[in-house]
N, C-alpha and C positions, 0 to 999 in steps of 0.2 A: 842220201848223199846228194849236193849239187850238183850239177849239170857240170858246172866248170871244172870241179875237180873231176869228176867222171872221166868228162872231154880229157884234160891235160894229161890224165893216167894213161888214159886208150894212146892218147899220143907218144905216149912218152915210149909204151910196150910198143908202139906198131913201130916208132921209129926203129929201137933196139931189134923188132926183129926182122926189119927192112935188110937187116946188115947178115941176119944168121943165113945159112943155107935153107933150102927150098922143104928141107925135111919137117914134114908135122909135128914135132914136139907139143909136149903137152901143153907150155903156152901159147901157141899157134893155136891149137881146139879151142883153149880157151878164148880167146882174142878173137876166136871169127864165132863163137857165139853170143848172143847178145844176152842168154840166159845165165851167162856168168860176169858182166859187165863190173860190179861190184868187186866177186874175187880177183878180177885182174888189174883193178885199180888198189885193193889192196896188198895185192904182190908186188906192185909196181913201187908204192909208198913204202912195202920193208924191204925193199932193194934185192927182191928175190927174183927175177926173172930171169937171170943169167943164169942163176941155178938152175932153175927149173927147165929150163931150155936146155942145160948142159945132157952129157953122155948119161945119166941115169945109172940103173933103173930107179922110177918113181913108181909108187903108185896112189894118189892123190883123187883123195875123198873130197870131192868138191861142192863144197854149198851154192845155192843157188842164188840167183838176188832176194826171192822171197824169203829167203832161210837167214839173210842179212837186214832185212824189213823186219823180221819177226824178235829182233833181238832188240830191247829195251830201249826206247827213244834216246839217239843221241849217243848208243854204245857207237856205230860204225866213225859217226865224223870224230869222236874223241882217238878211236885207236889210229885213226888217219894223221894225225896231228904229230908234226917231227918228234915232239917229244916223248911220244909213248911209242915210237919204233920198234923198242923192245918188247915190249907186248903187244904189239901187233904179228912181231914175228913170233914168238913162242904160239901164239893163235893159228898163225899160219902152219908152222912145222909141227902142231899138232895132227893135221890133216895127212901128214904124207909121211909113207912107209918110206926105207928105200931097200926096195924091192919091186919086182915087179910080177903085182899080187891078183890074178883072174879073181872071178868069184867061186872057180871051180879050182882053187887050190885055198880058198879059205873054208878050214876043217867046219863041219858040222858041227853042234851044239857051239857053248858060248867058250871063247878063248879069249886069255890074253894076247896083247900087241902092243909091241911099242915102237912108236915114233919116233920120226926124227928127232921130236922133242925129247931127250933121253932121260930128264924128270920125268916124264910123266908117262901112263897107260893108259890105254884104253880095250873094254870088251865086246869085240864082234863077236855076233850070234847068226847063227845061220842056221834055218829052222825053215819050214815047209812053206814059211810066207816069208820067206827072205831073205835078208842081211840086216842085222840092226848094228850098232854102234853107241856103245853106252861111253857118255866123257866124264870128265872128273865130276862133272855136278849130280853126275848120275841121271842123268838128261838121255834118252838115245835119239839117232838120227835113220831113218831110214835111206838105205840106197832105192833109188827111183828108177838109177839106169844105171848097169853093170856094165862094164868091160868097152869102155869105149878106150879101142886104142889107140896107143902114138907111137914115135919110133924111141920115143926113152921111156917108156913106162906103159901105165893104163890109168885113165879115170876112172871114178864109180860117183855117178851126181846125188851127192845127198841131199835133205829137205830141210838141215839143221846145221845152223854152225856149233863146231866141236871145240866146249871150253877145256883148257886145262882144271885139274883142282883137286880134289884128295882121288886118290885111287878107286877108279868104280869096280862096284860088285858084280862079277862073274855070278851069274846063276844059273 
């Protein structure tokens, strides 16, 4: 993604949260890390940050900018683009429960979950090395870092952005 749109996104969230109360919301974590620059210019572009800022609970699976790198040349600036808003946000509220979900209340072995995105599922695994998150493409994402919290939710930073698509397999 360019510079300019980055800039204008950062800008546009930091104004919006110039104006919230002093409370760390989840886009507040996001916004003062530079490891999620990406996600918050994309939250910015589907008009989600009032959400996410709001009363909650959230709990938001959040990819990294490498995890937006890694995604086919040209997917990020197309979903940025006014006219695919819509999937950019089903993209987006695939990421986030609302609930607010530790990694010590995400049940062992592999379960369903479903998303804000109420199409769609996804199955976290919880196993001796982790948390995995399998999305529609049957792709998983590993959580890197668990339970960073806010005052309306909790993050878990993942390594992979989580696509919508047929129903992944629990195994």
């Amino acid at each position: 993604m360019n510079r300019f749109l980055k800039a204008a996104a950062a800008g546009a969230v930091a104004a919006t949260m110039a104006t919230a109360a002093s409370a760390q919301s989840i886009v507040d974590i996001a916004v003062g890390d530079e490891r999620f620059s990406t996600l918050v210019a994309a939250v910015s572009a589907a008009g989600l940050v009032d959400t996410l800022s709001g009363p909650g609970p959230f709990t938001v699976f959040a990819p990294v900018n490498d995890a937006f790198a890694a995604l086919p040349e040209g997917t990020v600036e197309t979903l940025l683009l006014p006219e695919n808003k819509g999937d950019l946000t089903n993209v987006l509220l695939y990421h986030v429960d609302d609930r607010n979900l530790t990694a010590e209340q995400i049940p062992a072995g592999s379960n369903y979950f479903k998303p804000i995105l109420a199409s769609e599922r996804m199955c976290i695994t919880k196993g001796a090395g982790g948390v995995s998150i399998a999305d529609g493409t049957g792709e998983s994402a590993n959580v890197i870092i668990a339970n960073i919290k806010a005052d309306n939710g909790v993050i878990h930073v993942i390594d992979k952005v989580l696509l919508p698509g047929t129903r992944p397999a629990c195994h």
